[in-house]
N, C-alpha and C positions, 0 to 999 in steps of 0.2 A: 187245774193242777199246775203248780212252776215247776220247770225243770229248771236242776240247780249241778253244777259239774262241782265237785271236791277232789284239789289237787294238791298229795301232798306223800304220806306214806301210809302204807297198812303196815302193823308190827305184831309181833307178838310180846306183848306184856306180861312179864315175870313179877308176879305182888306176893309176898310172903310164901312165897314155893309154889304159886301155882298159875297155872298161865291163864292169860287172858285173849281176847281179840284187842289189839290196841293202833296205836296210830292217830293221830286226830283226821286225817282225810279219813281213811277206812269208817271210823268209829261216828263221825258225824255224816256220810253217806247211809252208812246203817240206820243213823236216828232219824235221819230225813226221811226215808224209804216208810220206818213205823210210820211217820206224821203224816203219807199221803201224800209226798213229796217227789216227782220223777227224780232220781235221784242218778247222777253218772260218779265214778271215781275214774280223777284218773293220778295213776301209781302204779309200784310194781309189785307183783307178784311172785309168784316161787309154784312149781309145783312137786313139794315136796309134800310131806304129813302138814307140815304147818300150812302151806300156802292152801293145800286142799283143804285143811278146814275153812280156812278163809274164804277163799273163794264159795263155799259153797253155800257159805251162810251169807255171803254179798247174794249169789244166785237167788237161794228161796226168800232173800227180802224184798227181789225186784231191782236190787240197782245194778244198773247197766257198769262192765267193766271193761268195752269195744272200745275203751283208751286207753288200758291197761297195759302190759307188756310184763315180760315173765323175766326171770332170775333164778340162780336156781336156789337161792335161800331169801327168806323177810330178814328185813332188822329185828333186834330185840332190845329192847327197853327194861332193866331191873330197876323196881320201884323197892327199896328198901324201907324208904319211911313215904307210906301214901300220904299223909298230911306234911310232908318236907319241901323244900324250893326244888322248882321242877329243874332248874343246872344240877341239883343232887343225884340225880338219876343218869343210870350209866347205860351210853347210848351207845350202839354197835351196828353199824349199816351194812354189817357183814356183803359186801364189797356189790351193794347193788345200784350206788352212785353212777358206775359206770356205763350202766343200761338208763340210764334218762336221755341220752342222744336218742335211742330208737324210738319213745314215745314222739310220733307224727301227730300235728296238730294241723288244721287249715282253721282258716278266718271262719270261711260259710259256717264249720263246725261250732265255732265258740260263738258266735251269735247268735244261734238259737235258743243260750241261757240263757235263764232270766237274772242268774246271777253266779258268781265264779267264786269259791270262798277255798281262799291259797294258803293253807293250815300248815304250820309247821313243816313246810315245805323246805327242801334242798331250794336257794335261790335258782340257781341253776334251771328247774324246772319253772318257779314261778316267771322267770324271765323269758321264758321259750312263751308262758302263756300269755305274758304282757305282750310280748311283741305283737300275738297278733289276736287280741281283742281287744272290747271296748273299756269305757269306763267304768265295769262292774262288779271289778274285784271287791273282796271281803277278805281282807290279809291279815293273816295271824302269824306273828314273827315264829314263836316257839321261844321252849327255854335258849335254845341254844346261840340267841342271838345274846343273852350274855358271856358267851363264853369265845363268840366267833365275831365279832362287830362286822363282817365283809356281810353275813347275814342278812343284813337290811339293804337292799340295793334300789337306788333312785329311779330305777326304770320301773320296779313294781310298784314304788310306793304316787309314780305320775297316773297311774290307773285305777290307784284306789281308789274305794268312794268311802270306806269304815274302816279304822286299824283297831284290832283288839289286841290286849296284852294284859298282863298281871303287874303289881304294883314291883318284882321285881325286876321284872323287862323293861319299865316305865321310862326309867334316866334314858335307857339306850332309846328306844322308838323315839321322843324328842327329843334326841342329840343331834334327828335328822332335820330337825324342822318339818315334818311333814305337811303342813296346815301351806306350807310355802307348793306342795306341788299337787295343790287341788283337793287335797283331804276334806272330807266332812264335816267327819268325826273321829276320834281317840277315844273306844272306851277302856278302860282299867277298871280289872276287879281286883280287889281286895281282901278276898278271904270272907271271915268272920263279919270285917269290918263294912263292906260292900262293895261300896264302888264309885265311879264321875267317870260322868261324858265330858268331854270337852270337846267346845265347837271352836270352828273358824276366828268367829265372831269375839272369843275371849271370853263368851259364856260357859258356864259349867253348871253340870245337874247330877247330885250325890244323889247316890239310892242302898238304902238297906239290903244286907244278904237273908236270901230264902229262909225262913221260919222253918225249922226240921227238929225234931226230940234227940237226934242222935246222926252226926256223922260219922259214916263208917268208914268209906273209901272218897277224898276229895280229888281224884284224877277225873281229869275230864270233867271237870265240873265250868270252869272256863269256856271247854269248847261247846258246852249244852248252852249255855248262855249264851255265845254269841249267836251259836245257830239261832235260837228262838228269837233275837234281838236283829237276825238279818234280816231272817223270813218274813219278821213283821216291818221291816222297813220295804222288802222289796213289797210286802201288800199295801204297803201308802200307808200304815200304820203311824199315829205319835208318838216320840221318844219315849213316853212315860207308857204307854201300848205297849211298845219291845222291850221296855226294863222288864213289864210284868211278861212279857211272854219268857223273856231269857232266865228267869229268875225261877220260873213255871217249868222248866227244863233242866238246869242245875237241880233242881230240890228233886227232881229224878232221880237222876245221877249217884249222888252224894248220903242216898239212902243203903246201897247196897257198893258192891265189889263192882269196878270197871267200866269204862265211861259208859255205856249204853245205859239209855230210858229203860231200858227192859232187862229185866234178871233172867228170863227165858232161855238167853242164849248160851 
């Protein structure tokens, strides 16, 4: 079993009047947990009606949240148009930025991952996590790196080992050069369209998007994919292994309401 830390936000997700579990840390600690994944988040919490349900569905799925730190409210995220660019979507940190200094990290701690995947994270925090691990981030800028360019910061991106993004994020994540500070890989998806890895190397490898009769909500369909596409790289899987596995995880996703594999919750 790998343990896998997710560092970034839990939210609560407003989609057509009704809420969701949302966040990409949150929501891909959750998916990991289904997959059999020791799963840690670390973000903050709330313990209000919101945060309680959160927390509690982090609890009975198993994933550890002993890096967590509380608030006294989550962000929330209103998805207006689920199939819209994710800058469309009106973000509100209802003032828990502030509580990222008390999330403690030590070294011993992050080296026990087998992999650190920095989702839509406040830099802020992914830079707390750079500092003191290895090279095994899995960075996902978020929409908001078109809106905010400080977003993408050189010290995360010297520790990454895979940058995922979507085809609107794309211009920004190579404005930084990343391939210049060690990067692997650059995957972009695109929708309908698919997607390319792009290596170091100057190579690139196009792949089809998931086969499905009917998209209903495409949130989080991104973060299912990289998950699938990391877990199978941290298992020494090949490229063309993690397209199918990330692809295998979106076509979850993108069948029902709200990033989760599972409609259960």
């Amino acid at each position: 079993m790998y343990k896998i830390a997710f560092a970034g936000y839990a939210t609560v997700d407003v989609i057509a009047n009704q809420l969701y579990l949302g966040g990409a840390a949150g929501i891909m600690a959750l998916n990991a947990a289904l997959l059999g994944v020791q799963a840690s988040l670390i973000a903050i919490l709330s313990r209000d009606t919101y945060g309680k349900w959160y927390e509690s569905t982090l609890r009975r799925s198993g994933v550890d949240i002993t890096h967590c730190v509380f608030a006294p409210h989550l962000p929330t995220c209103i998805i207006q148009n689920p199939h819209g660019k994710g800058s469309s979507r009106i973000w509100r940190d209802n003032g828990t930025h502030r509580y990222i200094k008390n999330i403690t990290l030590m070294i011993e701690t992050l080296s026990t991952f087998d992999g650190i995947f920095v989702v839509n994270s406040h830099p802020d925090l992914g830079e707390k996590i750079a500092e003191k691990s290895n090279d095994n981030l899995f960075y996902i800028h978020g929409h908001q790196v078109v809106h905010k360019r400080h977003y993408v910061r050189d010290k995360i991106l010297s520790k990454s080992t895979i940058i995922f993004g979507n085809q609107e994020e794309s211009p920004f994540i190579f404005e930084k050069k990343p391939f210049n500070f060690g990067v692997k890989m650059v995957v972009i998806t695109k929708g309908e369209k698919g997607g390319i890895v792009f290596f170091k190397n100057r190579k690139t490898t196009s792949f089809q998007a998931p086969k499905i009769a009917a998209i209903v909500d495409s949130t989080g369909a991104g973060d299912a994919f990289a998950l699938g596409f990391g877990l199978s790289f941290i298992a020494g899987r090949t490229v063309t292994g993690a397209i199918k596995e990330g692809k295998k995880l979106s076509r979850k996703v993108i069948g029902h309401k709200g990033g989760l594999i599972s409609s259960n919750f």
